[in-house]
Each structure stands twice: as C-alpha cells, then as structure tokens.
N, C-alpha and C positions, 0 to 999 in steps of 0.2 A: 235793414239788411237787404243788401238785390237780389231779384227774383233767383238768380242762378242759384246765391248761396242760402238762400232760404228755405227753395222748394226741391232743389237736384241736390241737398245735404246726403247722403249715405243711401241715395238711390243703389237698385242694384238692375232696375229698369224703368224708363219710363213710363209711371202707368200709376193710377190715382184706382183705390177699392173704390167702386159706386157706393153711395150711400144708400141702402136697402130699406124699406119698411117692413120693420117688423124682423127683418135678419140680422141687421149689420148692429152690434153694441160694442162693449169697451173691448171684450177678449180680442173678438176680430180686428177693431183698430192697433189694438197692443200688437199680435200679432202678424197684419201688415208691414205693421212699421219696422219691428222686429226683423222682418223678413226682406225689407228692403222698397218696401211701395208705399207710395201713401196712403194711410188708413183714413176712411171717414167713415161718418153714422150721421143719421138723420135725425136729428132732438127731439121728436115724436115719438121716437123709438122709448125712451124713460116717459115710462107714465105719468110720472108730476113733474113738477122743478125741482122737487127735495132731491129726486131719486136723481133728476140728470145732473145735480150737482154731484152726487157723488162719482157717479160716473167719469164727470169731466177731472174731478181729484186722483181716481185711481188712474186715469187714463195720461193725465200730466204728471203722476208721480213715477207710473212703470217707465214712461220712455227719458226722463228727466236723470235719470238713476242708471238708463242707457246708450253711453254716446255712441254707441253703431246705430243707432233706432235711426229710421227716417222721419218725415213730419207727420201731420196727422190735420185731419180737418172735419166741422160741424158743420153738418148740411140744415139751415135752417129754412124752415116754409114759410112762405112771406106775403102767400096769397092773403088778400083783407079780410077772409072769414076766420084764420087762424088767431083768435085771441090771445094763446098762448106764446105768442111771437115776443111782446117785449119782457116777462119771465124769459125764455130762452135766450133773450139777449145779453139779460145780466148775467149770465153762467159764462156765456162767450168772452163780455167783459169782465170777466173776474180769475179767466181760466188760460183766456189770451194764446186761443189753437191758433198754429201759423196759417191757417186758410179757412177759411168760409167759404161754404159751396151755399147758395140761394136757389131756392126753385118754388114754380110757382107762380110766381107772380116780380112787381118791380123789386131789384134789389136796391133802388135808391135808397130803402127805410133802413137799411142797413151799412152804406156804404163807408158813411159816416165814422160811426162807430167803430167798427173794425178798423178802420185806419188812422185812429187814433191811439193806438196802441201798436202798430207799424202790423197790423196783419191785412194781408191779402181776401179781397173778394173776388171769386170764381163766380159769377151767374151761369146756371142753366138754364138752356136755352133749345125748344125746338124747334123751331123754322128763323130759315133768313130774317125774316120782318122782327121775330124777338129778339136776334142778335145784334139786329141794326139798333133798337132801343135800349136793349141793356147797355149797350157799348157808349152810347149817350149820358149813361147815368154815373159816371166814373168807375168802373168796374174797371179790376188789372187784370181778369183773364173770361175766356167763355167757355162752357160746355157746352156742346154740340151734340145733344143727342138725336142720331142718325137713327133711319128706319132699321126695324129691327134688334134694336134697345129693349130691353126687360123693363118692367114699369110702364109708367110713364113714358111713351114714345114717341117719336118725330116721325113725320112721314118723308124727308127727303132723305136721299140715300146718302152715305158720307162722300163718297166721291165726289158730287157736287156742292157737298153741303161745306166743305170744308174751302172748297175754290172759291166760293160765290163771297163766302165769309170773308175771305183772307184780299177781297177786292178792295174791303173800307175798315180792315183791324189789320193791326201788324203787332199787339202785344201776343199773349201764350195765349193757346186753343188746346182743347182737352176735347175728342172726339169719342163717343159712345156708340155702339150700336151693333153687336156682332160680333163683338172682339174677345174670344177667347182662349187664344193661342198666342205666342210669343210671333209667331210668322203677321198674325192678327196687327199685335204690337209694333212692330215694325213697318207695315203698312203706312198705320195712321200716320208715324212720321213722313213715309215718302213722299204721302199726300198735303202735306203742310201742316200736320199738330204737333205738337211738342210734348202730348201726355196721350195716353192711351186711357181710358174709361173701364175697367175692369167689373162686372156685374155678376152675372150671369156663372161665370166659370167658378163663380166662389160661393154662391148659394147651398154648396152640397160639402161645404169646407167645415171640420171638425169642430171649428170655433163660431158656428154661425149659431143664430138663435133659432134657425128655421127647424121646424118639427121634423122628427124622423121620417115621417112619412113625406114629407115635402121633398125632403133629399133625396130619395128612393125614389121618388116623382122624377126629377131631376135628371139622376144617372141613368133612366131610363128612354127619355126624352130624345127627338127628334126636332129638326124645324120644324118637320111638318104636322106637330103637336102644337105648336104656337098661334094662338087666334087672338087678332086685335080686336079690342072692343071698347067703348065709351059708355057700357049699359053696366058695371060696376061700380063706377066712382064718379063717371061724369064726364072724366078725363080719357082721352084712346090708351089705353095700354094694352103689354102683350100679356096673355095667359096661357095657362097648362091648359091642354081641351080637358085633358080626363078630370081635372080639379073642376075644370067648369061641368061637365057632366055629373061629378058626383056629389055637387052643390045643387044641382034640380036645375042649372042652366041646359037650352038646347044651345051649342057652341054656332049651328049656323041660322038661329032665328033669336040673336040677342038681344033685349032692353036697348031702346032707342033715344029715352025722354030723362034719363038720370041727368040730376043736375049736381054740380062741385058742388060741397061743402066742408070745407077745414074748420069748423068754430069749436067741434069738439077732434080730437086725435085719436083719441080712444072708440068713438062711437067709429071714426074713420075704419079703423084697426077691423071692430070687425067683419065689414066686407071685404078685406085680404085675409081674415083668420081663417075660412076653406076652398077659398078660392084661390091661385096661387100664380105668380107670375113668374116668365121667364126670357129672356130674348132669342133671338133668331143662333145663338150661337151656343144653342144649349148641347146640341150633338159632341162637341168637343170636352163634356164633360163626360168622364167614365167610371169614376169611385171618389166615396166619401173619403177626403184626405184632410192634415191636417196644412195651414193654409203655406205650413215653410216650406211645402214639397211641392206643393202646385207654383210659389213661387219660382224654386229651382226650376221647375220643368217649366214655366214660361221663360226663363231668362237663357234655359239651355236653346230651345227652341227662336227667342230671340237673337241670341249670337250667333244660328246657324243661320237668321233668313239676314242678317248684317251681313256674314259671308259671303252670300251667295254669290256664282259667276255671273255674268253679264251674258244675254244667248248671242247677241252681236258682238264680235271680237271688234277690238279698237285699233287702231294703227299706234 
C-alpha cells in the first residue's frame, strides 16, 4: 500500500502519538487512532512478551472492527543491550502494525523484517549525523527529535533540524520537540515534515498509564520546570524539576558518569518510576482530558493556524 494511503488512512491531522515509556499502552493507541492520529507504544511498555502479545491482539482487534480508526505503530528499542528485541520482533511479525518507529540504536536489525510484510520503518533519530545513517539503512521515514522533546532529546532545534535533514532525504520526516498545539502542528509542516510528533501534550490524557500524580505534575508545569539531564539513564533527556527534587536529585548538580543500559526494560522502568519526564512544550497542557478532546482541540487549533492571513498582502 503507498505511503499516502497507508499512513494519511482516516487522519483527521497530521501527527503520530510519541511513543512514551511507561505511559503510552494499548487504550492510548486505541484511542489515538480512534480519534484520528496515529497511535504508538514503546514494547518495553508490556513487561514480558506474553503480555505484549496480548496487547498487540486487543490493539489489532479494536481498530480492525473500526474503519474510521487511523493506523497505529510499535516503537521497538534496538539498542544492542536490549535482549528483549528479537521476542518483540515476533509480536511485530505476527501482529503486522502499519509502522514501526525504532529508537535507540541501528534500525537496520529491523528493517528487514518489517518490510516483509509491506510495513513501514520510521527510525528515531536525534542529531543530523543519525539521520544521515539511519537514512543509509533503508528506513522509509525519520523522526526528528528536536531540542526540547520530552524523553529522549535532541539538542538541535527543529528549525534547523528539519532543513539540514531535508538536504539528503526527500521521503516523510515526522518532527518532535515542542509540539503541542495544533498551531505547533502546522508549523512542523511549514518547515518541511509531513507528521507532527505529538508527546508531551498527551502525558496528562485520561487514557495514559502515567500515575495520577505524574498528571497533576504535568498540568501544572511550565518550560521552565524542564531540566535536561544524562545522569538518569545515560541518555540526555528532559525532566520534571519537582520529580527530580522529590527523588533526592539536586536538578542543578546532576549525575554525570551514568552509562545506557537496555538489557533489562524493567530494571530500565525503574529509573522513570519517580522521576518523570516531559518536553519543553509542556505549558500548553491545562487539564487531565480524555485523549478525543485534546484531539478535537488540536485539529480545531490546526485548521485555524491552516487559515491564517498572510501579514504581507500579495498583488
């Protein structure tokens, strides 16, 4: 199937749910899709392979039984410490979600396989130099996660990040970092992506796994509550200060010397179980909603930055 009618099936905007640790599972993907975006989860998220098969069954049985549903996609981790990679690969082939999102690491150990069953590989990607490699490895689309991403962040800003990209790819870009607002949404296309990166604004959505207090974290949040750090997991991501504070971190003298390790997912788990992330764009979150309403008001807010006048008149 080509990309248009595969991935833009029953869009009602542009825009892919991030795949969350520890938030993002089947209801939220159900729900996305339902609502008109595409849903994904991270397969880390199901503690064994039992569980994420079941997951992957209710998740292809609710939208399968819904032809409004949009698509939906498995964000697998690909780094070399994650053992549990070729388990999560057989659920992928057996369950056959129209996109794989990779992150991590090379998505070549997967590219394969996914396209052998006609679905799409998305690699994540933060800096230029990983995009220039992934794009090597036959991947049909890139995420771009731009500074100011929840998680896992990139330190270039989209603005560049998306130009610099589009000098040596011309298939679909999917831009993260900031994004969430429908006005957000529309941006990323002006700048050359084709999907918008949706994170952040949906952390505090009815259907998430995230703990009530994480939510209320959340809706209360500002940028200027956001601290990157590499002294959690290894990797820079963004954080809550106050989760960082009330974990016994000082937020401006962090852990320096943590090194990555994916071999267990669960031991992963619990260094985000009181520490809590969120992106630069977390201000534009206001109350725990369920995730059809946050859609609607991004797609209202979308249509209205589509409208928008031009401040130079044209002849």
């Amino acid at each position: 199937m080509p990309f248009s009618a595969q991935l833009l099936r029953n869009l009602s905007l542009p825009a892919i749910g991030a795949p969350m640790f520890l938030i993002s599972g089947p209801e939220m993907v159900i729900a996305q899709a339902r609502a008109g975006m595409i849903g994904s989860f991270p397969t880390p998220n199901a503690r064994t392979p039992e569980i994420l098969d079941g997951w992957m069954r209710q998740i292809t049985e609710a939208l399968a039984s819904d032809p409004r549903a949009a698509a939906w996609a498995a964000n697998l981790v690909v780094h070399p410490s994650n053992e549990r990679l070729p388990a999560d690969l057989e659920s992928v082939l057996r369950y056959k979600p129209p996109l794989v999102i990779t992150a991590l690491g090379n998505p070549a150990r997967v590219v394969d396989a996914v396209h052998s069953y006609g679905g799409l590989v998305f690699a994540d990607v933060n800096s230029v130099g990983f995009a220039r490699k992934a794009a090597a490895t036959g991947v049909d689309g890139l995420v771009l996660v731009a500074s100011g991403a929840g998680g896992h962040t990139g330190q270039t800003a989209g603005f560049a990040f998306v130009e610099e990209v589009r000098q040596f790819w011309d298939g679909p870009i999917v831009l993260g970092g900031a994004i969430s607002t429908g006005h957000a949404i529309r941006a990323a296309e002006i700048l050359g992506a084709d999907f918008a990166y949706v994170g952040t604004a949906l952390i505090a959505c009815a259907e998430s796994m995230a703990d009530a207090a994480y939510k209320d974290m959340v809706v209360g949040a500002g940028a200027e509550d956001i601290v990157p750090s590499n002294g959690i997991t290894g990797i820079t991501a963004n954080w809550l200060r106050q989760s960082l504070v009330a974990a016994g971190y000082d937020p401006n003298n962090m852990p320096k010397d943590k090194q990555p390790n994916f071999e267990n997912a669960q031991d992963d788990a619990k260094a985000w179980k009181n520490v809590w992330s969120a992106g630069q764009g977390v201000g534009a979150v206001k109350a725990v909603e369920p995730i059809a309403q946050i859609v609607a008001r991004l797609k209202q807010e979308y249509d209205a930055a589509c409208n928008l006048p031009r401040f130079f008149a044209t002849e």
